[in-house]
Each structure stands twice: as C-alpha cells, then as structure tokens.
TORKOL-4160 file (C-alpha; in steps of 0.2 Angstrom, whole numbers, padded with zeros to 4 digits, m for minus):
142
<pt num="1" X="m0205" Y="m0227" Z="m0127"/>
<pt num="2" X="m0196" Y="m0211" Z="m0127"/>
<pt num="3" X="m0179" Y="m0208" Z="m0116"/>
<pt num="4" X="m0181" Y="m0199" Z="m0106"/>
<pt num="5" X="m0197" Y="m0209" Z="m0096"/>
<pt num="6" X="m0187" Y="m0224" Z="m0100"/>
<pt num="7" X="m0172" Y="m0218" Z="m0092"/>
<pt num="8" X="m0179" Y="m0210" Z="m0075"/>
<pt num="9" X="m0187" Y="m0225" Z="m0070"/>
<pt num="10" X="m0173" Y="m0236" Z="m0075"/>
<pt num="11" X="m0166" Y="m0227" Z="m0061"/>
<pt num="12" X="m0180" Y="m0225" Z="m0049"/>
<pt num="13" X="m0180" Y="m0244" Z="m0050"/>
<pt num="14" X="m0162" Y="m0246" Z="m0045"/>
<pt num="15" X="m0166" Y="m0234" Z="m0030"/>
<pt num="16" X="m0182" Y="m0242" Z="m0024"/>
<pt num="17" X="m0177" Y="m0259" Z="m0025"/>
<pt num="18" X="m0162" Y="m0255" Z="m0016"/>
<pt num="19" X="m0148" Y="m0262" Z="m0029"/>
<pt num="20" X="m0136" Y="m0247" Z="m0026"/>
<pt num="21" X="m0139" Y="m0248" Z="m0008"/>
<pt num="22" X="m0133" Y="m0267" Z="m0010"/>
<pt num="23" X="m0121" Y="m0262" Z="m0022"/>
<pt num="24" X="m0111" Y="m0247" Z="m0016"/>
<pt num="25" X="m0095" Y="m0250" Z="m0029"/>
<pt num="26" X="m0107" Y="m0249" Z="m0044"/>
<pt num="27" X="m0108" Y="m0234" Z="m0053"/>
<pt num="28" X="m0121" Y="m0229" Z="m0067"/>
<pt num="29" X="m0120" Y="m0215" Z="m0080"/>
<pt num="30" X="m0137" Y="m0211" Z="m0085"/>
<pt num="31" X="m0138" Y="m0204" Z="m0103"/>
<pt num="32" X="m0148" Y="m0188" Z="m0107"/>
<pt num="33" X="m0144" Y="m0179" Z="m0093"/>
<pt num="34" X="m0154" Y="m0192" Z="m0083"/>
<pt num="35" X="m0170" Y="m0188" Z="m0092"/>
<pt num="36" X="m0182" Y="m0182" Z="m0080"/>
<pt num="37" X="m0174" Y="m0187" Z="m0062"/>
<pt num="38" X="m0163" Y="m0170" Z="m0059"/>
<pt num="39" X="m0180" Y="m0159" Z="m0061"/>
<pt num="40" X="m0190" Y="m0171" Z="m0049"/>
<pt num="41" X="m0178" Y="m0179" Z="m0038"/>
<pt num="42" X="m0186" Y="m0172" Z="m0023"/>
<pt num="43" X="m0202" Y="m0175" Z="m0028"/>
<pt num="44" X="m0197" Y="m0192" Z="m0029"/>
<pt num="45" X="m0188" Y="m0196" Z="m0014"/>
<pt num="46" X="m0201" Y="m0189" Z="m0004"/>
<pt num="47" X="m0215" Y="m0202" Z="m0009"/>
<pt num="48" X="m0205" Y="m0218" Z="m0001"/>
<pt num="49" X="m0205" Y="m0211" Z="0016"/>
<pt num="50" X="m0222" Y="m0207" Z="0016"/>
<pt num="51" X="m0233" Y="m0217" Z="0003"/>
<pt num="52" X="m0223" Y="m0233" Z="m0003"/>
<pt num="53" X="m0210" Y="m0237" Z="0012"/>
<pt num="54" X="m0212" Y="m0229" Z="0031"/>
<pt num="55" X="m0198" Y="m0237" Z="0035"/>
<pt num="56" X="m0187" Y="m0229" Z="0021"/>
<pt num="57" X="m0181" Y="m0212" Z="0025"/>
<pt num="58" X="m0181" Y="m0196" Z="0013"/>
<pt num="59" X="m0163" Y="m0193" Z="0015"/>
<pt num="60" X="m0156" Y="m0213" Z="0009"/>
<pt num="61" X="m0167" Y="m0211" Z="m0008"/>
<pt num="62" X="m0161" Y="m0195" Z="m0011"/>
<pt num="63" X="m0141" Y="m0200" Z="m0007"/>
<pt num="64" X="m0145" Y="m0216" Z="m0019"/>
<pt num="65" X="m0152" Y="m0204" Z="m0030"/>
<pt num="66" X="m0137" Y="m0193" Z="m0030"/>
<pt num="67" X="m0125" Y="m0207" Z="m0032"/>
<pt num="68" X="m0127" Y="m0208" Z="m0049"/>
<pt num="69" X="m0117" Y="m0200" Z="m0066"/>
<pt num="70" X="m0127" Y="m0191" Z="m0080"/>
<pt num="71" X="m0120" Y="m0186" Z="m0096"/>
<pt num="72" X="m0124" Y="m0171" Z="m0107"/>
<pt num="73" X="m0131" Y="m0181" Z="m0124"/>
<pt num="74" X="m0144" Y="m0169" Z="m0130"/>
<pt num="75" X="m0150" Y="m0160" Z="m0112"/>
<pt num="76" X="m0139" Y="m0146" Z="m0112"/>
<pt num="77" X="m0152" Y="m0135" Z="m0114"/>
<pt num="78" X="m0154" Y="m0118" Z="m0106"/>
<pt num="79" X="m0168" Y="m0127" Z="m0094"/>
<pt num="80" X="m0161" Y="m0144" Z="m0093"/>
<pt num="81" X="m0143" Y="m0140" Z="m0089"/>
<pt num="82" X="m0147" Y="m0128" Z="m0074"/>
<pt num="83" X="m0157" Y="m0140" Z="m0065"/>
<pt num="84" X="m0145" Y="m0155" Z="m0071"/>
<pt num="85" X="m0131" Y="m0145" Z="m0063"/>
<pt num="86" X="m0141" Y="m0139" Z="m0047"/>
<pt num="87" X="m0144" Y="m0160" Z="m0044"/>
<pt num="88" X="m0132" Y="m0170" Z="m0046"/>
<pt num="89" X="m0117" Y="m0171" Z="m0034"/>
<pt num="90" X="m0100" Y="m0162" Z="m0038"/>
<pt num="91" X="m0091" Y="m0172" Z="m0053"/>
<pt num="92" X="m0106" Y="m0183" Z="m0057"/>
<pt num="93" X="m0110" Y="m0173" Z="m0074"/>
<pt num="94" X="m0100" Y="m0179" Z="m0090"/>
<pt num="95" X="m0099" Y="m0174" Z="m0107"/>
<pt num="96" X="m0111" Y="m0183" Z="m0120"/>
<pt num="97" X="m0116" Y="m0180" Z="m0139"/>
<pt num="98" X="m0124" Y="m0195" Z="m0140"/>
<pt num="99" X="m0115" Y="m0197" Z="m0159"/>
<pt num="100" X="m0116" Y="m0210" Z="m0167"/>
<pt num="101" X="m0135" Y="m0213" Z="m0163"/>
<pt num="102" X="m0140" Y="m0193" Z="m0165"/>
<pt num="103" X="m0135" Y="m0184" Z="m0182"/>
<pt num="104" X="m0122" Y="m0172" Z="m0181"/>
<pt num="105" X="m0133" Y="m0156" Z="m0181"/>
<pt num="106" X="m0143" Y="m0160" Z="m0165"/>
<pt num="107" X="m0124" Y="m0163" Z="m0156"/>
<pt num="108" X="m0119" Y="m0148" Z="m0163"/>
<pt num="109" X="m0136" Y="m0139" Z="m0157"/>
<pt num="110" X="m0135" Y="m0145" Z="m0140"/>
<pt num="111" X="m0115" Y="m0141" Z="m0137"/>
<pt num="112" X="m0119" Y="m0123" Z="m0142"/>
<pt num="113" X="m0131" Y="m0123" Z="m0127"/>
<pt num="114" X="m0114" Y="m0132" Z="m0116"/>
<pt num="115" X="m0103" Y="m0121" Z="m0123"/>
<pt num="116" X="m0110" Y="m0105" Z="m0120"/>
<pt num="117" X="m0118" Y="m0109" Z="m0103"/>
<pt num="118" X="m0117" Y="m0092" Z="m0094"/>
<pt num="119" X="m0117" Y="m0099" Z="m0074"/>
<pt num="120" X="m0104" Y="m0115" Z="m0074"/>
<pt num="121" X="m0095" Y="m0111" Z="m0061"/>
<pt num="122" X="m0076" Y="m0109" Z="m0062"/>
<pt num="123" X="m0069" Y="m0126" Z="m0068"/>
<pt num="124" X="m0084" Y="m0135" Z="m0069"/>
<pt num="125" X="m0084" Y="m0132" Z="m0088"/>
<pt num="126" X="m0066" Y="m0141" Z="m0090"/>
<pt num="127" X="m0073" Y="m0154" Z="m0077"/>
<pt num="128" X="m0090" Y="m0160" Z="m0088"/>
<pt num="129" X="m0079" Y="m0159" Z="m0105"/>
<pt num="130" X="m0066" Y="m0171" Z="m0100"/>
<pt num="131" X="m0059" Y="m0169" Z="m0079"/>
<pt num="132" X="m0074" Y="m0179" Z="m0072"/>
<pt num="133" X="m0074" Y="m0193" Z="m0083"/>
<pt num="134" X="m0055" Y="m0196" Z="m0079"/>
<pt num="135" X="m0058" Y="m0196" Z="m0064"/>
<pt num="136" X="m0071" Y="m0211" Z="m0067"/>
<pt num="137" X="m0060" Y="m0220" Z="m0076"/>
<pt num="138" X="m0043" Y="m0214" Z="m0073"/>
<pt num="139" X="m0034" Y="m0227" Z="m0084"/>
<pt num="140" X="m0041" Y="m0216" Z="m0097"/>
<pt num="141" X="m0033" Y="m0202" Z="m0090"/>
<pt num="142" X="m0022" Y="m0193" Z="m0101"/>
C-alpha cells in the first residue's frame, strides 16, 4: 500500500475514533508531510458532522486533526509544501529526509524544493530545520 493513503487514514482513525480526544498528552509526527491530510483536512472534517456522527462537531475533528506533527520526508514539493504549511498549526512541521529508507538523491531532490521555498515566512525556515523539533523534545535541544 502506498504512504501516503496509509498514512492519512492512520490518522483519520486516530481522530474518528477519538484516541487523541482521550489522549490529549500524546503527540504524533506523521511522515511524508502527512500524506494527503493537509490537502483534504476540511473535506474531511466536514463529513462527521454531517454523514458519520451528528453529534460530532466540524470544529473538534478539525482541532484533533490539527493537533498533530508532520515532517518534510519527501513532500517538500512546490504543491505539497504550500498546503502542508497553510494546514498545520504553528510549529507542528518538522524537518524529515526520510534517509536511511530513501536514497540520497530523492533527499537531495526534495530539500532543493525546502530550501528554496520562496513564501516561508520569516523564521519559519529555521523553525522546520531544527527550532520546532526542540521544541518537541527539548532534551535534545542544543
């Protein structure tokens, strides 16, 4: 199965079943820039409310949704990245190469793409690389 289906509805199953509603201290990076969730997030939390679960509102899938981490292994493209950045909440995007796992070249390709992104805004460049992930795990904080 490829990634990134595999790794959207990892997450929608989190949500929907209401783990990180029952888990609020848990916190989950998602690889590959969360796969397809940033693109559809909305899309997704709408249907709850009103196809799966009246009682569920829009607003508490979408705050679950938000809650959590996405690296940049491999979705730092010039159509991933804008719409990884314009989802998830301030701080939750990480640096990510997925190396060893990927060859060297597609790392390489992909942080050409990070690199050179014209739009971060400024910080946010410095955050992804390195300041959002101490903040995760500040014992790792240099």
């Amino acid at each position: 199965m490829p990634v990134a289906p595999a790794t959207t509805r990892s997450a929608l199953n989190l949500v929907l079943n209401g783990v990180l509603s029952r888990y609020t201290n848990v916190r989950v990076i998602l690889s590959h820039g969360g796969g397809f969730l940033p693109y559809a997030a909305y899309r997704f939390s709408g249907l709850p409310s009103t196809v799966v679960d009246p009682d569920r509102k829009t607003e508490d899938v979408l705050r679950d949704l938000k809650r959590f981490y996405f690296d940049t292994a491999l979705s730092a493209s010039p159509s991933a990245l804008p719409a990884l950045l314009a989802f998830a909440a301030p701080g939750h995007v990480l640096y990510g190469s997925d190396w060893p796992f990927a060859p060297q070249e597609a790392g390489t390709y992909y942080n050409h793409f990070l690199e050179t992104y014209p739009d971060f805004t400024p910080g946010q460049a410095e955050a992804i690389n390195r300041k959002n992930a101490e903040m995760l795990f500040p014992r790792l904080a240099r």
